[in-house]
Backbone as CSV, one residue per row, in Angstrom:
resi,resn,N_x,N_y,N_z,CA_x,CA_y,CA_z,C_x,C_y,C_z
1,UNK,55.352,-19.864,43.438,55.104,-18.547,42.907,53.920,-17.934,43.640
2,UNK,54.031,-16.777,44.451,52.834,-16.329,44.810,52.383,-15.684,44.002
3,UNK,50.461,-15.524,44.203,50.234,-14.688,43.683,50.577,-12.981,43.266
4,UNK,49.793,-12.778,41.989,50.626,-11.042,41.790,49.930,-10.613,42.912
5,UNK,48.687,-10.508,43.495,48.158,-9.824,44.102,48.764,-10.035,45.939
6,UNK,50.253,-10.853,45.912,50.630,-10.958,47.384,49.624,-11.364,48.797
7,UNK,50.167,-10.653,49.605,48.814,-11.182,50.632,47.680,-9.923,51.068
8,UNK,47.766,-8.610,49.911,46.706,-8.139,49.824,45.296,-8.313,49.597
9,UNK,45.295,-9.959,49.135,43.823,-10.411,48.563,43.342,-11.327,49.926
10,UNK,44.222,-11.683,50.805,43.811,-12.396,52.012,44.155,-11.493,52.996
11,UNK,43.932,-10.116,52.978,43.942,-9.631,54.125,42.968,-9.772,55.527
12,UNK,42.053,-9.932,54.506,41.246,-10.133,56.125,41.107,-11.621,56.742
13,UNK,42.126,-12.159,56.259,42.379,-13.739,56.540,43.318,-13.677,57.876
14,UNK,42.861,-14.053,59.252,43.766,-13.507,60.044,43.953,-15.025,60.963
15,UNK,45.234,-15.135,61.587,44.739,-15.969,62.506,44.698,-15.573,63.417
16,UNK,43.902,-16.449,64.524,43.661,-15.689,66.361,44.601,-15.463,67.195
17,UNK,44.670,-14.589,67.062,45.758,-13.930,67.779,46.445,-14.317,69.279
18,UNK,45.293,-15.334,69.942,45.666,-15.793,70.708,46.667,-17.205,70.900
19,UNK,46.995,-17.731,69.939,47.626,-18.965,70.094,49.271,-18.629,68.604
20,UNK,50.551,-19.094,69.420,51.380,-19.061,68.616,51.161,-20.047,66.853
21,UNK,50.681,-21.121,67.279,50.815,-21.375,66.129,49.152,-21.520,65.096
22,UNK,49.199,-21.807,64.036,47.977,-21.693,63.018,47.406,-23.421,63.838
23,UNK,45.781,-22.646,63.683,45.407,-24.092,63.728,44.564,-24.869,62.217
24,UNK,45.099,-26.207,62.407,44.378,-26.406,61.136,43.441,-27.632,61.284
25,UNK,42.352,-28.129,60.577,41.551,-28.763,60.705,41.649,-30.092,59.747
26,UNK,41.581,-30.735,60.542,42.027,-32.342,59.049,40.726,-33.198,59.356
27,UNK,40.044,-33.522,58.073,39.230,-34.209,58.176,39.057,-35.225,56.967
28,UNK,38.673,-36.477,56.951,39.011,-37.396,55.952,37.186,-38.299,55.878
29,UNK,37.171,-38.208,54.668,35.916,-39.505,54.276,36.541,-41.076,54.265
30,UNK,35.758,-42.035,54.703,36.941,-43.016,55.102,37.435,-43.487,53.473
31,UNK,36.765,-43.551,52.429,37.570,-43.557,51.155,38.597,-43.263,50.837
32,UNK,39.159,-42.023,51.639,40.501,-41.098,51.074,40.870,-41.012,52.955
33,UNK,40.827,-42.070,53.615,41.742,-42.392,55.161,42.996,-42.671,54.727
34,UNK,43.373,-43.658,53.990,44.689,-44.117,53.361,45.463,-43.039,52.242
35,UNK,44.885,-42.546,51.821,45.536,-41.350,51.482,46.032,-40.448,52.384
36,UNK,45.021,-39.538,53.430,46.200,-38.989,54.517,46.574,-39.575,55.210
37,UNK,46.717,-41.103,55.367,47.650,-41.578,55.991,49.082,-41.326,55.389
38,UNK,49.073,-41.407,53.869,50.591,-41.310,53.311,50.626,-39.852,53.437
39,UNK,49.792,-39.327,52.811,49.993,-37.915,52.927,50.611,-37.311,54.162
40,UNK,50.040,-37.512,55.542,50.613,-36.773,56.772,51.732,-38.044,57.041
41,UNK,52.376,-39.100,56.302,53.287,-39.495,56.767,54.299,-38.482,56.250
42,UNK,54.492,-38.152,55.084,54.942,-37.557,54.104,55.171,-36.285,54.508
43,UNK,54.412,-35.874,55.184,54.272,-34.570,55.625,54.403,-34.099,56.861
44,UNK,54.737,-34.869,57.396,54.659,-35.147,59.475,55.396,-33.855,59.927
45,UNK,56.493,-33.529,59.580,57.537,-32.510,60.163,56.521,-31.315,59.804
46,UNK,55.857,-30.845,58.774,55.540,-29.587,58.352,54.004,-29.515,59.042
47,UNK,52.915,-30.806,59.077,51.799,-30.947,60.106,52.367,-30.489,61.523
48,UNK,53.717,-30.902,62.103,53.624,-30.633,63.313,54.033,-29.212,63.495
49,UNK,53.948,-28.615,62.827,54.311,-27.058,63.465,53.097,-26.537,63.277
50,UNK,51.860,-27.130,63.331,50.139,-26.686,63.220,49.640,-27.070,65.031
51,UNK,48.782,-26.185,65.181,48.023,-27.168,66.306,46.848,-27.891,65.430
52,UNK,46.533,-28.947,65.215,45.719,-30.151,64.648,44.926,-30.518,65.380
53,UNK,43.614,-30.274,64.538,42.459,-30.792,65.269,41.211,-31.749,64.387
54,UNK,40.953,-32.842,64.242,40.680,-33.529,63.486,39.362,-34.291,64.198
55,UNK,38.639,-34.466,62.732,37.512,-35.252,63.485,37.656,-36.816,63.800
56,UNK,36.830,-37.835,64.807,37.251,-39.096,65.175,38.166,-39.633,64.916
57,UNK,37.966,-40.382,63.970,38.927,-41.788,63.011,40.195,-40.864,62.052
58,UNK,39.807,-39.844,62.138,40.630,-39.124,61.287,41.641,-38.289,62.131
59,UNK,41.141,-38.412,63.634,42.361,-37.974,64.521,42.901,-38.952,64.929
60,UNK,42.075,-40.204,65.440,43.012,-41.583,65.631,44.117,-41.558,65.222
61,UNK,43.813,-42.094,63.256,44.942,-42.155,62.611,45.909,-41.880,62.839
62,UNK,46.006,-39.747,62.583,46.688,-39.474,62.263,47.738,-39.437,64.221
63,UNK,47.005,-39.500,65.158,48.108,-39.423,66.245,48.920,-41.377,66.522
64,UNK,47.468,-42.361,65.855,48.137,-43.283,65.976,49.234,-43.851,64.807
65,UNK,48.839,-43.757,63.750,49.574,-44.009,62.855,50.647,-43.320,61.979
66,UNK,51.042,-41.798,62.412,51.416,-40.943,62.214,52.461,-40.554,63.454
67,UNK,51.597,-40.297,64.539,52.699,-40.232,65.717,52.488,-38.469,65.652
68,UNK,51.382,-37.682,65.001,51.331,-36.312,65.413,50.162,-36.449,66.672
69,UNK,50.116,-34.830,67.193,49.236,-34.873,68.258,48.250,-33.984,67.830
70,UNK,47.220,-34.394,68.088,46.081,-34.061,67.273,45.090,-34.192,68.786
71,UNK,43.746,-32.620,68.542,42.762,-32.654,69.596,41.479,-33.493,68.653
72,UNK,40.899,-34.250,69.013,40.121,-34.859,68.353,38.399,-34.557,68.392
73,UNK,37.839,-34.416,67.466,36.407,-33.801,68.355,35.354,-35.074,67.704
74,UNK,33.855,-35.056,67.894,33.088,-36.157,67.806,32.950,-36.409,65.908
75,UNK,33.169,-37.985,65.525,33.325,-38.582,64.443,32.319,-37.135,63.158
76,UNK,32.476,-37.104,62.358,31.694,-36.330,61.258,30.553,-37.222,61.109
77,UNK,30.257,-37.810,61.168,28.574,-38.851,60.828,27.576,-38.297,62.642
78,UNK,28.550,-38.009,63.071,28.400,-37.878,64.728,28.113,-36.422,65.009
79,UNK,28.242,-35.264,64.324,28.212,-33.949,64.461,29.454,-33.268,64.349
80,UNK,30.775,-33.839,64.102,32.449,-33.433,63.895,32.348,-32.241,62.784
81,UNK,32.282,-32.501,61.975,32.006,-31.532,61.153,31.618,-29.734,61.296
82,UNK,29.876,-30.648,61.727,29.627,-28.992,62.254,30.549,-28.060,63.301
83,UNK,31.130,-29.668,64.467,32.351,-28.922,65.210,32.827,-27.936,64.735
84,UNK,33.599,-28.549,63.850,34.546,-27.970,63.139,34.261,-26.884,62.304
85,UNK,32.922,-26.589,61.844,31.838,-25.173,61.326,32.298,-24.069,62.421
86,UNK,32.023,-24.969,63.602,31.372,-23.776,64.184,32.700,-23.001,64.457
87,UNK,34.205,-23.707,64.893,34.884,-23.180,65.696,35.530,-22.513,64.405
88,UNK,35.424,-22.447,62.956,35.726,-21.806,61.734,35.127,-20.696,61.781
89,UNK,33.458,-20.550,62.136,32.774,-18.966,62.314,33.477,-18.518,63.640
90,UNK,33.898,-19.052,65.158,34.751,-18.577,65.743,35.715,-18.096,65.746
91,UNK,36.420,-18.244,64.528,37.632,-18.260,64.734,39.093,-18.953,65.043
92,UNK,38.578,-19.947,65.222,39.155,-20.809,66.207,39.983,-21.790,65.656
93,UNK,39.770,-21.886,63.990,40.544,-22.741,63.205,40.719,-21.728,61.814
94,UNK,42.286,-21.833,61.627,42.576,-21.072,60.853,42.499,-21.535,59.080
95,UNK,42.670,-22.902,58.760,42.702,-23.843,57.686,41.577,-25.237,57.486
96,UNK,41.481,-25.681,56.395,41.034,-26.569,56.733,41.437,-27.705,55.475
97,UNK,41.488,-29.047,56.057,42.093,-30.151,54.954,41.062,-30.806,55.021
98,UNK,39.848,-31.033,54.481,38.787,-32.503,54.185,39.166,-32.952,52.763
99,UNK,39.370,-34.081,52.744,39.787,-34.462,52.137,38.161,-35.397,51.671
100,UNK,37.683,-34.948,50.650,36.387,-35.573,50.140,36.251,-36.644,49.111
101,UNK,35.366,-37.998,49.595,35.097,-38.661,48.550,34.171,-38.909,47.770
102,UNK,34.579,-37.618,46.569,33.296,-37.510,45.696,32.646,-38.767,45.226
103,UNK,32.899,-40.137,45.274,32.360,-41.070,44.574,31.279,-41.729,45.685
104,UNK,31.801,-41.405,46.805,30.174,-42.417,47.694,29.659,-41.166,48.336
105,UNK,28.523,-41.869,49.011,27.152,-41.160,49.300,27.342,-40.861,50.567
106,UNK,27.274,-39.928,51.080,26.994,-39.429,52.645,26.297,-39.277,53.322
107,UNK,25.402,-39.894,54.058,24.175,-39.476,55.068,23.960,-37.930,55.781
108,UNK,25.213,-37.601,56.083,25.424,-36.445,56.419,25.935,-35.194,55.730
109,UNK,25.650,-35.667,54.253,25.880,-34.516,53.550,25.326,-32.906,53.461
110,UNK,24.092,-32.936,54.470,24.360,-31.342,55.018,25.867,-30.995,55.708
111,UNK,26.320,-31.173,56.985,26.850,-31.178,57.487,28.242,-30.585,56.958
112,UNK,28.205,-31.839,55.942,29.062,-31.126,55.142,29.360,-30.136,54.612
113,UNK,28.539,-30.332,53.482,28.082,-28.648,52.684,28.176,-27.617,53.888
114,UNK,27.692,-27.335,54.900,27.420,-26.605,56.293,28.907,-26.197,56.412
115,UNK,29.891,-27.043,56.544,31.333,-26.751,56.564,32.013,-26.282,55.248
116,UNK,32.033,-26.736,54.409,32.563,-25.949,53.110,31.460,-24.586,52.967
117,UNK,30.452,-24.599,53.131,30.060,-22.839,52.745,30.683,-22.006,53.481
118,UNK,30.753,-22.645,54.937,31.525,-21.507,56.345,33.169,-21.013,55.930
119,UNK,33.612,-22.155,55.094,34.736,-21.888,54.775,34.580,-20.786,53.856
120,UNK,34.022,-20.867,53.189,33.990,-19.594,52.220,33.312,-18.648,52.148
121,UNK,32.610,-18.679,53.646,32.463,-17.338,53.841,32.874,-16.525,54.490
122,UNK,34.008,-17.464,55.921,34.276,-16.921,56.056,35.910,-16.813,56.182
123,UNK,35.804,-16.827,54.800,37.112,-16.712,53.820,38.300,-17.546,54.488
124,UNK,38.240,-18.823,54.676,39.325,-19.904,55.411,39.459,-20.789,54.431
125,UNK,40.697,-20.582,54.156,41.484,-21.894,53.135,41.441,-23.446,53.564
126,UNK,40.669,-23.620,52.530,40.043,-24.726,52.728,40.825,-26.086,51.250
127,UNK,41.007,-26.857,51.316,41.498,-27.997,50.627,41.096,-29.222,50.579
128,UNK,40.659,-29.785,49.461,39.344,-30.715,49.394,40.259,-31.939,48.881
129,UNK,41.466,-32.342,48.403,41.851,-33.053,47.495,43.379,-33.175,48.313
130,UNK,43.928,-33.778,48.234,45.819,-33.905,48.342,46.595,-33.004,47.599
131,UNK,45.929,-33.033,46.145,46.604,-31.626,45.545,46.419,-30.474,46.034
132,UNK,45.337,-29.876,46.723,45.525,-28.597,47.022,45.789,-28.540,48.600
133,UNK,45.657,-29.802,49.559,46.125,-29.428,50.339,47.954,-30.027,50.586
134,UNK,48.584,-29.963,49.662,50.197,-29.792,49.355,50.313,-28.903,49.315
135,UNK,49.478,-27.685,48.686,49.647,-26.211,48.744,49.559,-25.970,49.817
136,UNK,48.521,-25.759,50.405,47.906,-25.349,51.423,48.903,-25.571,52.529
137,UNK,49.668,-26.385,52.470,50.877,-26.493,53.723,51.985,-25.910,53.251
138,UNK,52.419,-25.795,52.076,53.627,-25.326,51.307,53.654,-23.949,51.273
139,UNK,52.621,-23.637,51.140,52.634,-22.042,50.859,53.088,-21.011,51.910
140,UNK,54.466,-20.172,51.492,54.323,-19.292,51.876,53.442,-17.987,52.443
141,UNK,52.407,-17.846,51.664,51.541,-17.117,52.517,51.094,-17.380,54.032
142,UNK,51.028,-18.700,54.230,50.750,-19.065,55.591,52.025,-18.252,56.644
143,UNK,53.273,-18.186,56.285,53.923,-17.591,57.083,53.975,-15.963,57.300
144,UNK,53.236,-15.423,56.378,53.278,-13.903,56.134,51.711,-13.893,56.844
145,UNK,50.934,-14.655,56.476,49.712,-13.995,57.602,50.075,-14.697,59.035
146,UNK,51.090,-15.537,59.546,51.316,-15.646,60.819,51.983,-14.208,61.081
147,UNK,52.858,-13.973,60.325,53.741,-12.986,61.463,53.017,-11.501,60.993
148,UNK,51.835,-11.536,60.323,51.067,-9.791,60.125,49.888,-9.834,61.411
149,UNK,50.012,-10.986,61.944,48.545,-11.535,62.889,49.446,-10.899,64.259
């Protein structure tokens, strides 16, 4: 069911105009690794029509154990993260999947936070859990802001 408000409330949600397909960002705490492992098994056909870009161990995975192709950038304990900040204020990534494990402690929990505020500011659908990123791939809206871009 989409929203009543259609894709008037994400209008200024655009992707870059330069690349055919959406790019999306997958990133995993190693707590919840085995989760998108089932998850992008589960999901492999609908991940691969993304360009995927994931931080370290969390791109391994998913190109080794998964069999998608994924650009990989430096581990999140390593600066991945902010990567992944920055090319979100660029532009450059249209979604994002971290998949967070609220129960342990992070050394690099700026970093973090640093990436979820960028997301919301600058308004990029972002999905913290398996439940919302099932949406987040399911949803029709993703195909109505590809073809308004």
């Amino acid at each position: 069911m989409l929203s009543q408000y259609g894709t008037a409330m994400l209008s200024n949600v655009m992707f870059a105009p330069h690349r055919d397909r959406a790019r999306l960002a997958i990133i995993a705490h190693d707590g919840k690794k085995a989760d998108l492992v089932a998850f992008a098994t589960f999901n492999r056909d609908r991940l691969a029509e993304y360009e995927l870009v994931a931080t370290g161990a969390t791109g391994d995975l998913l190109r080794d154990k998964v069999g998608l192709e994924v650009e990989a950038v430096t581990p999140g304990p390593h600066g991945g993260d902010v990567q992944i900040a920055s090319r979100v204020v660029e532009g450059e990534v249209d979604a994002v999947i971290f998949l967070v494990d609220p129960l342990d402690k992070h050394p690099h929990d700026p970093d973090i936070q640093t990436l979820l505020r960028i997301c919301n500011v600058r308004n990029v659908p972002l999905a913290t859990n398996i439940a919302t990123a099932d949406v987040l791939i399911s949803s029709p809206l993703f195909e109505r802001l590809r073809a308004a871009s």
